[in-house]
C-alpha positions in Angstrom: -17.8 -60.7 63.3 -15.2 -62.7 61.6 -13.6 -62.4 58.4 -14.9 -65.2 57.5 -18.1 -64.3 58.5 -17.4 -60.3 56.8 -16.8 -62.1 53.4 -19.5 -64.3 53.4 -21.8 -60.9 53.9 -20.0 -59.4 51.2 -20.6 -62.6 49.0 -24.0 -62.8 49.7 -24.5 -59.2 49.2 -22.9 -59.1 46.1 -25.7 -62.0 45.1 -28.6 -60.5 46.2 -29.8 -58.3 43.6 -30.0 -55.0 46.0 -27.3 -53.6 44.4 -27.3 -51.7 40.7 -23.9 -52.3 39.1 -21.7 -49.0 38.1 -18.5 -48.7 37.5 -15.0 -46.3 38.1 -16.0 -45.6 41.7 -17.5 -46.9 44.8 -20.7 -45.1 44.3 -22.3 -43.4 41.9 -26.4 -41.6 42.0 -26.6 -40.8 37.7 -29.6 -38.7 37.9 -32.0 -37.4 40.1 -34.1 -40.4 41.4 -31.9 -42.7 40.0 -31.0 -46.0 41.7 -27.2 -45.9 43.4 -25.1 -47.3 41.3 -21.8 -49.4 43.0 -18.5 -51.0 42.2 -18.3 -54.3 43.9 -15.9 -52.5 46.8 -18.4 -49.9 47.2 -21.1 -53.5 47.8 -18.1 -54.4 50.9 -18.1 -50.7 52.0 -21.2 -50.3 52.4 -22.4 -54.1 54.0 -19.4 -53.0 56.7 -20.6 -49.4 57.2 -23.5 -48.3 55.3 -23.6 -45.0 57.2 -20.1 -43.9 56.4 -21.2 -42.6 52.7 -21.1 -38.8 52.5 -24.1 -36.5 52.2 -23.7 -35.1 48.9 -21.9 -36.1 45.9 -18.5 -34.7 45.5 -19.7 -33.3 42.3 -23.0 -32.7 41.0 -22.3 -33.6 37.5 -20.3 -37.3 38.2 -22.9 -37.9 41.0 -19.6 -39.8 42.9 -20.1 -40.3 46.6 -17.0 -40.7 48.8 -16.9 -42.7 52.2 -15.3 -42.5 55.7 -13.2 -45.0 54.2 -12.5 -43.9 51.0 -10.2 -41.8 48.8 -10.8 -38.3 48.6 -11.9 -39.1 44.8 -14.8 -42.1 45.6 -12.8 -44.4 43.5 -11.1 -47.1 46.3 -11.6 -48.0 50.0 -8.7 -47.9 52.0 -6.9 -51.0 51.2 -5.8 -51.8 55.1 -10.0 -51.9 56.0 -10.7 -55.2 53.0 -7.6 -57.0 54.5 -8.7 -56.4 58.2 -12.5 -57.1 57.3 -12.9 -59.7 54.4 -9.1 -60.9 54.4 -8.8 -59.4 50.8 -5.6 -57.7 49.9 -5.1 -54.5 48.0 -3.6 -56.6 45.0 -7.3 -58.6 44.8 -8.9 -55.1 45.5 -7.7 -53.7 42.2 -8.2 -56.9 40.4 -11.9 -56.6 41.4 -12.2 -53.0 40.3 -10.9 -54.4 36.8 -13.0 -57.0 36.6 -16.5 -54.4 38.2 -15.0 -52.5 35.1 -14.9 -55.3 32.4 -11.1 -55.0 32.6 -10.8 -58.5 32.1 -7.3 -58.5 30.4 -5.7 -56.1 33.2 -7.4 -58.6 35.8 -6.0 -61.9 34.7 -2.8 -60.5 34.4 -2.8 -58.9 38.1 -4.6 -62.5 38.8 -1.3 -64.6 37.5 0.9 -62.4 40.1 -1.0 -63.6 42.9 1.0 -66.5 44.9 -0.5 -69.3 44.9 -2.9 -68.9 41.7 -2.6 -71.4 39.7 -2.3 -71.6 35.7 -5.5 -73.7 35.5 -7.1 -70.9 38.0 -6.6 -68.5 35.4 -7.1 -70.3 32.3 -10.8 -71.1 34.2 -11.6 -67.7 34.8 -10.0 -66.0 31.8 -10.3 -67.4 29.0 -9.0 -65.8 26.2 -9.0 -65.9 22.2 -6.1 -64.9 19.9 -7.2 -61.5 18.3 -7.1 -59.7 14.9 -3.4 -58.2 15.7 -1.3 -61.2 17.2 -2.3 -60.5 20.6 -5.5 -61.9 23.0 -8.3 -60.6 23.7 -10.8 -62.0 26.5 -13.2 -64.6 25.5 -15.2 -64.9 28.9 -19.0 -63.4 30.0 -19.2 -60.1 31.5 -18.4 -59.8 35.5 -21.8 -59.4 36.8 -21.7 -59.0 41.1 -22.7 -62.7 41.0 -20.0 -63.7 39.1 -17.4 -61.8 40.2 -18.7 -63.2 44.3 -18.1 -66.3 42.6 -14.7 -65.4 41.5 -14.1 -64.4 45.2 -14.8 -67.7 46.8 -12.9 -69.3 44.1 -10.1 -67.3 44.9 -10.5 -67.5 48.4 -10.6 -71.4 48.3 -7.2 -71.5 45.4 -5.5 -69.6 48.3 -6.5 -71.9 51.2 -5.5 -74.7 48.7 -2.3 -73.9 48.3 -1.8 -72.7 52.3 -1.5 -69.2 51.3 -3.6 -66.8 53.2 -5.6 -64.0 50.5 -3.9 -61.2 52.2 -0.4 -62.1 51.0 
């Protein structure tokens, strides 16, 4: 398959309401007989190879699963795989464990690093309030796998838009 083809299985996995949402690694079993739980990476790894998911959990207590194509830890794919599969690079990788996370500050400010993104782009996806203490806080709903697929194609297409390619 394509990349384009990869991310649009991604996408549409991300959507489809098979997945249960954790967070701080790619997969996660909480309890016994409890529903896997995965980061939105964990969704891509397992859509491109959902065999390569080890046995066990690395520990009985965290209930954290590591891949063929994972860290030793279960917390990130290798980065090479997204950008040879879905065309994502390891910048937008980590800016979509912040965001599977509800790290929305420390995504938008990876987001405005990104050649290519635009101000508006962020301002969209961001939005932010002034808070108690001078600073901003993040004023935007929580990054469901829905919205944070839509956030992907938006991406995607900002990139295309300005002719530069996701994996820059």
């Amino acid at each position: 398959m394509s990349q384009i083809e990869n991310f649009a299985h991604w996408t549409q996995a991300l959507r489809s309401g098979s997945y249960v949402q954790g967070n701080s690694c790619l997969r996660q079993q909480v309890g016994d007989g409890e529903a896997h739980r995965f980061c939105c990476l964990g969704v891509g790894l397992n859509v491109m190879d959902p065999g390569g998911w080890a046995d066990q959990p690395i520990d009985e207590d965290d209930g954290m699963f590591t891949h063929r194509w994972s860290d030793a830890a279960g917390h990130f794919p290798e980065y090479h795989l997204f950008e040879e599969w879905f065309g994502v690079s390891n910048d937008v990788q980590r800016t979509l464990a912040h965001l599977n996370d509800n790290e929305s500050l420390d995504a938008m400010y990876m987001v405005q690093d990104i050649e290519g993104v635009s101000e508006e782009f962020v301002e969209k996806w961001f939005p932010t309030e002034p808070d108690e203490f001078g600073g901003i806080t993040y004023a935007g709903d929580a990054w469901t796998f829905s919205r944070i697929a839509d956030f992907l194609e938006a991406l995607h297409a900002e990139l295309a838009r300005e002719e530069v390619i996701i994996t820059s």
